[in-house]
C-alpha positions as CSV (number, residue, x, y, z in Angstrom):
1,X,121.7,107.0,113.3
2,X,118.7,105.6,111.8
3,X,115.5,107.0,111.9
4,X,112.5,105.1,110.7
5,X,109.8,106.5,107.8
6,X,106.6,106.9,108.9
7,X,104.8,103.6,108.8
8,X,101.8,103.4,106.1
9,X,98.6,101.8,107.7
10,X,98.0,98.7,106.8
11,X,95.1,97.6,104.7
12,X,91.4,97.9,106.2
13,X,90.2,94.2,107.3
14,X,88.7,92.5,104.6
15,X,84.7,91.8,104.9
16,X,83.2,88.5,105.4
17,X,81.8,87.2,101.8
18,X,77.6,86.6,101.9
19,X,78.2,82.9,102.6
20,X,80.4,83.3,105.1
21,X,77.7,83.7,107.7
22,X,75.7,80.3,107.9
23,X,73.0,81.6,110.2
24,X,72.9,79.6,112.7
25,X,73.3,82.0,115.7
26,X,77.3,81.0,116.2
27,X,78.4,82.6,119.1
28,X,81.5,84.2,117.4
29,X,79.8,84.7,114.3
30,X,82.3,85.9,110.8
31,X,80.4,89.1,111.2
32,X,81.0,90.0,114.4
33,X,84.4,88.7,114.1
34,X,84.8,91.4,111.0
35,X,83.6,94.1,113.0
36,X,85.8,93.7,116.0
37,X,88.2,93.8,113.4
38,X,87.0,97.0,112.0
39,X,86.8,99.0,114.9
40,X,90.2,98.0,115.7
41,X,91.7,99.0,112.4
42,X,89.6,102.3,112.6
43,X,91.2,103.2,116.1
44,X,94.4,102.4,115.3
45,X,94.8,103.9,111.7
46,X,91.8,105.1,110.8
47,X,92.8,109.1,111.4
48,X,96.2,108.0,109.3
49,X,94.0,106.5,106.7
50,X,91.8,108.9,106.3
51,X,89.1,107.4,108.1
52,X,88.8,104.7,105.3
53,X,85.6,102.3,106.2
């Protein structure tokens, strides 16, 4: 018999840095890469995480 312990969430994604974005208008742009991310993270543990941002 072996039961698993409840799983910990797993860090929030980590931001872009400031010179991450170039500014050029990419069409997957590090920012909007980041918040996909985010969201993600937030509707998979953010309740477990205590809604961490």
């Amino acid at each position: 018999m072996s039961e698993k312990a409840p799983q910990s969430p797993p860090p929030p994604p980590e931001p872009p840095l400031p010179g991450d974005c170039c500014g050029s208008g990419c069409p997957r742009c590090v920012l909007d890469v980041y918040d996909e991310q985010l969201a993600e993270w937030q509707r998979r543990w953010g309740s477990e995480a205590g809604d961490a941002d």
